[in-house]
N, CA and C atoms as a LAMMPS dump frame, in Angstrom:
ITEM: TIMESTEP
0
ITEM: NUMBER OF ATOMS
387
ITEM: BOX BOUNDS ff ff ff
-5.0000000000000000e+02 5.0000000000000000e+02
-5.0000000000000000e+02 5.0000000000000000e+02
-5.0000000000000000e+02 5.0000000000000000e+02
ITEM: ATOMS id mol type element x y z
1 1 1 N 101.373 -446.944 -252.234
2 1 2 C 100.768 -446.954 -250.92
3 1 3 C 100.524 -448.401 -250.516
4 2 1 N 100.961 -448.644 -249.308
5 2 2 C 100.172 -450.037 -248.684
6 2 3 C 99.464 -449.735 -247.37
7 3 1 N 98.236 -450.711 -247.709
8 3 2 C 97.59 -450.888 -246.594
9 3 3 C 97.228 -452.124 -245.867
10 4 1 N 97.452 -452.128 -244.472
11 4 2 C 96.982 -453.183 -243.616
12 4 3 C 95.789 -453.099 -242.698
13 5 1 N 95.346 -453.947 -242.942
14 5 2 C 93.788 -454.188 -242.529
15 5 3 C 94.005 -455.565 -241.327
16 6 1 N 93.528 -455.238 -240.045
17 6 2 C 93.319 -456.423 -238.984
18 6 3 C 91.52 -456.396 -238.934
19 7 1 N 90.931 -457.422 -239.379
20 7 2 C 89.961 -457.852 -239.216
21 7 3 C 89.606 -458.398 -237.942
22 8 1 N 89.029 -457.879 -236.638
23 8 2 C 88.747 -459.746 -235.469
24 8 3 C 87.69 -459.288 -235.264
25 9 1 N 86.437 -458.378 -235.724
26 9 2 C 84.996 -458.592 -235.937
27 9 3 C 84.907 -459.261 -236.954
28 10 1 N 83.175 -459.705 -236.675
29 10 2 C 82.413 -460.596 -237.194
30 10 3 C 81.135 -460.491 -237.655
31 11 1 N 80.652 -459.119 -237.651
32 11 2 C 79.387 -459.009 -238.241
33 11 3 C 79.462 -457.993 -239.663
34 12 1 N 77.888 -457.519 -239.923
35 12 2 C 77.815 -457.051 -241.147
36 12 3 C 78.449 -456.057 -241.224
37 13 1 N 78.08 -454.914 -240.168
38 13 2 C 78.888 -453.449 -240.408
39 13 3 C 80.268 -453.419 -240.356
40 14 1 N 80.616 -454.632 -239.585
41 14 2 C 82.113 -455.058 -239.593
42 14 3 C 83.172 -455.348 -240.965
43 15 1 N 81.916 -456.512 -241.527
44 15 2 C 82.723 -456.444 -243.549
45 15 3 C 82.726 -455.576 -243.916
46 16 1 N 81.421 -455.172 -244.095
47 16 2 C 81.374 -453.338 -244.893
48 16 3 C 82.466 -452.669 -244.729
49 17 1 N 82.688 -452.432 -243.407
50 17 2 C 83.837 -451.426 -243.161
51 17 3 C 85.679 -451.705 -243.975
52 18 1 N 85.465 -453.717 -243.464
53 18 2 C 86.981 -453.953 -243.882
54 18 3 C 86.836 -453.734 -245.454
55 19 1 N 86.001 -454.575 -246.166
56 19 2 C 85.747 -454.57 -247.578
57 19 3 C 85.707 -453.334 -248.303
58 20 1 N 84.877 -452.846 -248.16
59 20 2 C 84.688 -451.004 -248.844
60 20 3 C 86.17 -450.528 -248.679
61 21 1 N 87.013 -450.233 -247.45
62 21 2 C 88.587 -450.021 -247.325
63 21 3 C 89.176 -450.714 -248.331
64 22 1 N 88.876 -452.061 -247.688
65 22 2 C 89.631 -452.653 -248.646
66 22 3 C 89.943 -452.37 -250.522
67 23 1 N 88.879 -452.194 -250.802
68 23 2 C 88.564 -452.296 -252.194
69 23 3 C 88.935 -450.81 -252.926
70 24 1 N 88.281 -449.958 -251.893
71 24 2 C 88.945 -448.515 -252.025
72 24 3 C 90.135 -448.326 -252.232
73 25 1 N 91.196 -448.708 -250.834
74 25 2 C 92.694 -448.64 -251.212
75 25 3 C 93.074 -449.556 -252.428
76 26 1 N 92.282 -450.694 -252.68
77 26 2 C 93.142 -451.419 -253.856
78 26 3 C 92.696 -450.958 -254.976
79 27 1 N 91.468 -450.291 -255.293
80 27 2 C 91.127 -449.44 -256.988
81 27 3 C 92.142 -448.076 -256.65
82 28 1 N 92.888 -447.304 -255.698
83 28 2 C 93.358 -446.121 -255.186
84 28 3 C 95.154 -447.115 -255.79
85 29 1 N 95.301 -448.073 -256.302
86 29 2 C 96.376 -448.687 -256.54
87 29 3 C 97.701 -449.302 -255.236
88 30 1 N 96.422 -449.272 -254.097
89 30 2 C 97.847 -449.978 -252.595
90 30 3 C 97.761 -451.254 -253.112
91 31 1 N 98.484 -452.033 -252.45
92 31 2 C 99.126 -453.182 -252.014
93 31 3 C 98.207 -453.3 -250.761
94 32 1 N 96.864 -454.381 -250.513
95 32 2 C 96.362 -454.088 -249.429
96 32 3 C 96.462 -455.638 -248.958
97 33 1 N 96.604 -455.656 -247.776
98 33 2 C 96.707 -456.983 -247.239
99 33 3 C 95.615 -456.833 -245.91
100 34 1 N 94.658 -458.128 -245.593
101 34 2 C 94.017 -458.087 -244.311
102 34 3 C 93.694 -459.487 -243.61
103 35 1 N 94.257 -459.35 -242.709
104 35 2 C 94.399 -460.684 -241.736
105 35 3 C 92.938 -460.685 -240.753
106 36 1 N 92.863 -461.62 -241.11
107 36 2 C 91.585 -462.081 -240.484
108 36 3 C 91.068 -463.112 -239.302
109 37 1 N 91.045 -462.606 -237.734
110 37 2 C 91.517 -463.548 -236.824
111 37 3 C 90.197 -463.235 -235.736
112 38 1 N 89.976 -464.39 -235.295
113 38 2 C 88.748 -464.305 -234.22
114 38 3 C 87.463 -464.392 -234.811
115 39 1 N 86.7 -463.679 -234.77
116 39 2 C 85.441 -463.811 -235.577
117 39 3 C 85.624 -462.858 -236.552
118 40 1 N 86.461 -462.404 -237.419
119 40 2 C 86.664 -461.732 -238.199
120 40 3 C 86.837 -462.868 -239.286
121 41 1 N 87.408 -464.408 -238.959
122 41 2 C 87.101 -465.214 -239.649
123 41 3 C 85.483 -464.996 -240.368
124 42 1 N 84.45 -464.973 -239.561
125 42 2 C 83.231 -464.969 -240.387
126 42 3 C 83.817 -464.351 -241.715
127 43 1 N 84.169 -463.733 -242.217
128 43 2 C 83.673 -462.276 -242.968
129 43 3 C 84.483 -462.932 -244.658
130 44 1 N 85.205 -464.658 -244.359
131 44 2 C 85.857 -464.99 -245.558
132 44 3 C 85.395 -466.523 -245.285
133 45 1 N 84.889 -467.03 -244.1
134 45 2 C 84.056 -468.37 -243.901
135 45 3 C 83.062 -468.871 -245.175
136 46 1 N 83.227 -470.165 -245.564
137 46 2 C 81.837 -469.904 -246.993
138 46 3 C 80.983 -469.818 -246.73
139 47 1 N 80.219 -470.31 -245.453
140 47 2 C 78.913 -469.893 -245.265
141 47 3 C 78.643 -468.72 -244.232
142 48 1 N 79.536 -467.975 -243.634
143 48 2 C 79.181 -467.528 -242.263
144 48 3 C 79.541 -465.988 -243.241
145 49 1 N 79.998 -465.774 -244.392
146 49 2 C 79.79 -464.465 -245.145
147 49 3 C 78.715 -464.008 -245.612
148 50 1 N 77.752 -465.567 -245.943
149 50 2 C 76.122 -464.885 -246.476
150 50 3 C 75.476 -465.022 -245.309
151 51 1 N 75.834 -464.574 -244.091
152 51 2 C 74.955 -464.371 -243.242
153 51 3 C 74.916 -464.103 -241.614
154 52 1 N 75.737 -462.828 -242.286
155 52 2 C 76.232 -461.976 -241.472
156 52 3 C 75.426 -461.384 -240.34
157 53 1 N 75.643 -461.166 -238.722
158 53 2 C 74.866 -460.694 -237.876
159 53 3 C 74.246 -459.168 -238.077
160 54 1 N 73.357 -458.105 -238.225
161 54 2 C 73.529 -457.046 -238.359
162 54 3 C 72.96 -456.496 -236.769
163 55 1 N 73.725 -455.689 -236.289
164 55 2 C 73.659 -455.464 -235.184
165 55 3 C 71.751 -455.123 -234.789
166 56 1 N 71.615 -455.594 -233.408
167 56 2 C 70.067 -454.807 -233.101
168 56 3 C 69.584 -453.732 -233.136
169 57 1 N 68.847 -453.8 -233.697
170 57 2 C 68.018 -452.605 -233.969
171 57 3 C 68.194 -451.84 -235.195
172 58 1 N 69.114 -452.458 -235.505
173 58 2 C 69.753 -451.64 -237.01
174 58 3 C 69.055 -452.367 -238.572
175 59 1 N 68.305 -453.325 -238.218
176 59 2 C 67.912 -453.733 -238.855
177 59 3 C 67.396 -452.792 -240.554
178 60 1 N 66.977 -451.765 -240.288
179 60 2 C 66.403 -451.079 -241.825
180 60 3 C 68.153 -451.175 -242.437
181 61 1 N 68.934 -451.037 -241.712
182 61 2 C 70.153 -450.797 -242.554
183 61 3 C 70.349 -451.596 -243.859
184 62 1 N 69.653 -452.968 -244.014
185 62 2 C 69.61 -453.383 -245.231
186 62 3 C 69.042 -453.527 -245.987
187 63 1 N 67.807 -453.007 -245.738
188 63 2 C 66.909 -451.977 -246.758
189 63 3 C 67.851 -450.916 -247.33
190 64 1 N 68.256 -449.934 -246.307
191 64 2 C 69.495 -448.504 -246.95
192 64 3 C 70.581 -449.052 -247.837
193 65 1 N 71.068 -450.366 -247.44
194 65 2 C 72.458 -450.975 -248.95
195 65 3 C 71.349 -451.304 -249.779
196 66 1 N 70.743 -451.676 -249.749
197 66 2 C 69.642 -452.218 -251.099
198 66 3 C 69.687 -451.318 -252.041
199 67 1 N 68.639 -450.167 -251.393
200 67 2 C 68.536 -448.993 -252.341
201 67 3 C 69.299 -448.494 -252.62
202 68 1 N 70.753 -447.598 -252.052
203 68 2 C 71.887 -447.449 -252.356
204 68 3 C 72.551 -448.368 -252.977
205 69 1 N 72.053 -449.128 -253.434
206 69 2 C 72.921 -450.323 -254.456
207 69 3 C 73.985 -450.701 -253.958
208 70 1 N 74.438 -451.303 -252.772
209 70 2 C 75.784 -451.102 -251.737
210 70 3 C 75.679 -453.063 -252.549
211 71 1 N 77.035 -453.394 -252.781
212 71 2 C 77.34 -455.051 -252.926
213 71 3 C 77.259 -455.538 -251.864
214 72 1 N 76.31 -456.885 -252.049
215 72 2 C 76.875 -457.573 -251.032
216 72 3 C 78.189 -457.869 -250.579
217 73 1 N 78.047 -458.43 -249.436
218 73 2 C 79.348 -458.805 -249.018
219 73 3 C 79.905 -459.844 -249.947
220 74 1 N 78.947 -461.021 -250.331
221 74 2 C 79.619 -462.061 -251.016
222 74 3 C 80.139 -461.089 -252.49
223 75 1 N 79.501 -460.235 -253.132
224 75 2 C 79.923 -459.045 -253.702
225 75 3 C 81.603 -458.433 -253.812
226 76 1 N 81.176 -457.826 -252.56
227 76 2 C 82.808 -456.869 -252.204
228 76 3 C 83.854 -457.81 -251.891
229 77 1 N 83.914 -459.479 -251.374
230 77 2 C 85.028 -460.336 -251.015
231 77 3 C 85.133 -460.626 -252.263
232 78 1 N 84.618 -460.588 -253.661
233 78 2 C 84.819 -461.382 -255.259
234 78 3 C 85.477 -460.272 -255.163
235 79 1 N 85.133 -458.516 -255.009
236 79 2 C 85.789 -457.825 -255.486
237 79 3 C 87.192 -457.63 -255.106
238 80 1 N 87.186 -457.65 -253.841
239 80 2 C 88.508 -457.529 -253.318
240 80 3 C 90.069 -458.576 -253.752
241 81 1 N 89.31 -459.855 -254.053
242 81 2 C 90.155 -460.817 -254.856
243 81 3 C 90.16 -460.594 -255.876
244 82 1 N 89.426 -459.831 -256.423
245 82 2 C 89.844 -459.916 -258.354
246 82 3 C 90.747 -458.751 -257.928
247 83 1 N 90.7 -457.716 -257.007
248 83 2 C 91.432 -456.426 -257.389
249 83 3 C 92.937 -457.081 -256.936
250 84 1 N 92.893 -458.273 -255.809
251 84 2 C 94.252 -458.5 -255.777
252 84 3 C 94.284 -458.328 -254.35
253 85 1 N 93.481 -458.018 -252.898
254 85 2 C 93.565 -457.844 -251.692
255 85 3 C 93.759 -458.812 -251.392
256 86 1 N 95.603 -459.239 -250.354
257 86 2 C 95.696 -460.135 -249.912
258 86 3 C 94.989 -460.221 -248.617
259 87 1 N 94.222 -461.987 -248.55
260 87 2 C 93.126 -462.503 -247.635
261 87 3 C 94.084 -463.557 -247.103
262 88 1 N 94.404 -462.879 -245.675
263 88 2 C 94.997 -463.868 -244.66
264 88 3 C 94.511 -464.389 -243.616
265 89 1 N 93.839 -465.345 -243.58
266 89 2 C 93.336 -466.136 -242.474
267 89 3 C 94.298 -466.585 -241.504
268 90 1 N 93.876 -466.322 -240.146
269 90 2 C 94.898 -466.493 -238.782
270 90 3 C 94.912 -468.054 -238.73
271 91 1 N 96.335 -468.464 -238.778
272 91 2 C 96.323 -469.857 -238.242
273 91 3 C 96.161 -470.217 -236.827
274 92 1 N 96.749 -469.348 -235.873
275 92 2 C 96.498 -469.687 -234.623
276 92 3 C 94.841 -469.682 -234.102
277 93 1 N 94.2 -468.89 -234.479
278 93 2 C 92.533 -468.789 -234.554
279 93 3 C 91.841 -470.442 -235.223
280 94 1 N 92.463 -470.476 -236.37
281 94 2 C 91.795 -471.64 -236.861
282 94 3 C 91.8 -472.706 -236.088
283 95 1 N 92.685 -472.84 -235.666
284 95 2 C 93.795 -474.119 -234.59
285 95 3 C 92.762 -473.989 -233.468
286 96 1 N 92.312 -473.141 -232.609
287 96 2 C 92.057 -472.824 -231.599
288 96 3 C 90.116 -473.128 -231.673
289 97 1 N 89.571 -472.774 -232.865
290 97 2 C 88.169 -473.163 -232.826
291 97 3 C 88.363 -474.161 -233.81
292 98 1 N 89.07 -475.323 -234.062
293 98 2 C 88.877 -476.256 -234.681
294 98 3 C 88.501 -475.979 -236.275
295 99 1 N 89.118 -474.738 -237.008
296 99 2 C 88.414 -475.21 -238.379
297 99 3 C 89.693 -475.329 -239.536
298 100 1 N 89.651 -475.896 -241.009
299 100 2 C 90.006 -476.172 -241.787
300 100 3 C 90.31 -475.059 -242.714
301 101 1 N 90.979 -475.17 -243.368
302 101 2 C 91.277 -473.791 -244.795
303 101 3 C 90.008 -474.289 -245.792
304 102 1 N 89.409 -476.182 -246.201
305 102 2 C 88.339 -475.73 -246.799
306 102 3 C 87.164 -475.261 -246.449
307 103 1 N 87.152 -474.455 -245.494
308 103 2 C 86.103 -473.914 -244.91
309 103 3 C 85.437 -472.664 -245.293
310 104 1 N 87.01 -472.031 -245.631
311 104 2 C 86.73 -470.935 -246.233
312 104 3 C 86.848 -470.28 -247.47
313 105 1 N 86.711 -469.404 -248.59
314 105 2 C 86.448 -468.979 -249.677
315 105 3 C 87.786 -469.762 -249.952
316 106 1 N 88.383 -469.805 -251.199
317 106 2 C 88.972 -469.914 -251.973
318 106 3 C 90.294 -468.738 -252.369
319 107 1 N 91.154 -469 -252.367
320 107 2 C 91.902 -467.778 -252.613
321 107 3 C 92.771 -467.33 -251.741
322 108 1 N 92.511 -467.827 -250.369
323 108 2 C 92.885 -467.093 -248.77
324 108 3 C 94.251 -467.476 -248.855
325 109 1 N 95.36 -467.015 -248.048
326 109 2 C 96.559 -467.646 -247.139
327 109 3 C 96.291 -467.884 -245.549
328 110 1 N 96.668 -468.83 -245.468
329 110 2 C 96.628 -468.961 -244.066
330 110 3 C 97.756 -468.969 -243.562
331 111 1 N 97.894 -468.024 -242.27
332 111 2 C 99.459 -467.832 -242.161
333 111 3 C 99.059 -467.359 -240.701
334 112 1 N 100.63 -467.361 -239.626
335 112 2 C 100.823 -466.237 -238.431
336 112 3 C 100.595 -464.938 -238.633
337 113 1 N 100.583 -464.826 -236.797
338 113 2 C 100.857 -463.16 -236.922
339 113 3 C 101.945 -462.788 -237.488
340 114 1 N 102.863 -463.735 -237.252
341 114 2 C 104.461 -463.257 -237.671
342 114 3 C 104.583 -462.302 -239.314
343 115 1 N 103.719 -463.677 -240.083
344 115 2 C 103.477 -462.958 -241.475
345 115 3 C 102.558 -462.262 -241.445
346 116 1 N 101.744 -461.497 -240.9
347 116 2 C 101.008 -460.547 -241.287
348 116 3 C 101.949 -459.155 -241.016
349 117 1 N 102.445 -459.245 -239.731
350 117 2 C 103.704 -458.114 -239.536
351 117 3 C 104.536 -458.257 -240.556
352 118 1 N 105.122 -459.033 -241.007
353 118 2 C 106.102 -458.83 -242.315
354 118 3 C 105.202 -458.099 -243.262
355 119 1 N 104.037 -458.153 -243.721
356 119 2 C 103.509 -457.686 -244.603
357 119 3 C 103.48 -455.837 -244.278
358 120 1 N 103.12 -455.974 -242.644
359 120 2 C 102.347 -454.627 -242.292
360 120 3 C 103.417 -453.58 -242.025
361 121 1 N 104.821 -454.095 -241.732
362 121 2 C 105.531 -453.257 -240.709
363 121 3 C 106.301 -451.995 -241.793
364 122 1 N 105.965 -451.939 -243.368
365 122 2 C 106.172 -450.928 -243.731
366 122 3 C 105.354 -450.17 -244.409
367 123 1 N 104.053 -450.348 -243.78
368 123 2 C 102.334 -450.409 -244.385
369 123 3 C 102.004 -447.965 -243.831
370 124 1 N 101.8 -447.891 -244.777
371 124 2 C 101.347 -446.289 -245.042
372 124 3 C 99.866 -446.305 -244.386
373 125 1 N 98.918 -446.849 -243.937
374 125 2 C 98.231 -446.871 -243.366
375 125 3 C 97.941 -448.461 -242.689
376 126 1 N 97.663 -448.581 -241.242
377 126 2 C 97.04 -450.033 -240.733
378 126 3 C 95.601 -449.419 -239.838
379 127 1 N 94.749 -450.566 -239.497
380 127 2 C 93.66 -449.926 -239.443
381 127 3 C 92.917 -451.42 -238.861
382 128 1 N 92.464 -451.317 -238.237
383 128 2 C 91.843 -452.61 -237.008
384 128 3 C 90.318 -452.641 -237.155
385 129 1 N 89.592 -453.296 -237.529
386 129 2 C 88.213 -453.452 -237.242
387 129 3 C 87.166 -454.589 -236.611
């Protein structure tokens, strides 16, 4: 199975969603790849991952991962690289708000859309968040 993941949110419920997928399809044995463009950058940024927006009003929600023992995000992005989820940071995004590859975690590719479609265009599930 492969899966493609388009990241261009930027807040907490936003990682959760790509990460947990993420990590799911890659212990489920896919090939998961997720490109990360717009403020979806936050979610692999080194500092803009520990400190993530959580939407208003939703605030108890991180009380509910606490007790549910849910990983952090800085958590689920270690996990997703040890399991092997390719982390593609948008070059045209970077270009466009001025930032650097050491900006962000360690591990990433930075590449086009072009290569993320090579990755996706024979992908068993894709999935936008």
């Amino acid at each position: 199975m492969k899966v493609a993941i388009i990241a261009a949110n930027g807040g907490l419920f936003d990682a959760y969603k790509v990460f947990n997928i993420a990590t799911a399809a890659a212990a489920a044995d896919a090939e998961v790849g997720v490109f990360f463009t717009f403020e979806g950058l936050n979610l692999i940024h080194k500092k803009a991952h520990k400190q993530l927006p959580i939407p208003e009003g939703k605030e108890h929600f991180q009380q509910g991962f606490q007790k549910a023992n849910v990983p952090s995000i800085a958590e689920l992005l270690q996990m997703a690289q040890e399991m092997g989820v390719k982390l593609i940071a948008c070059q045209m995004t970077m270009d466009v708000m001025g930032l650097d590859k050491d900006q962000f975690v360690d591990g990433i590719e930075v590449a086009g859309a072009a290569t993320f479609l090579q990755f996706a265009k024979d992908a068993d599930i894709t999935l936008a968040f």
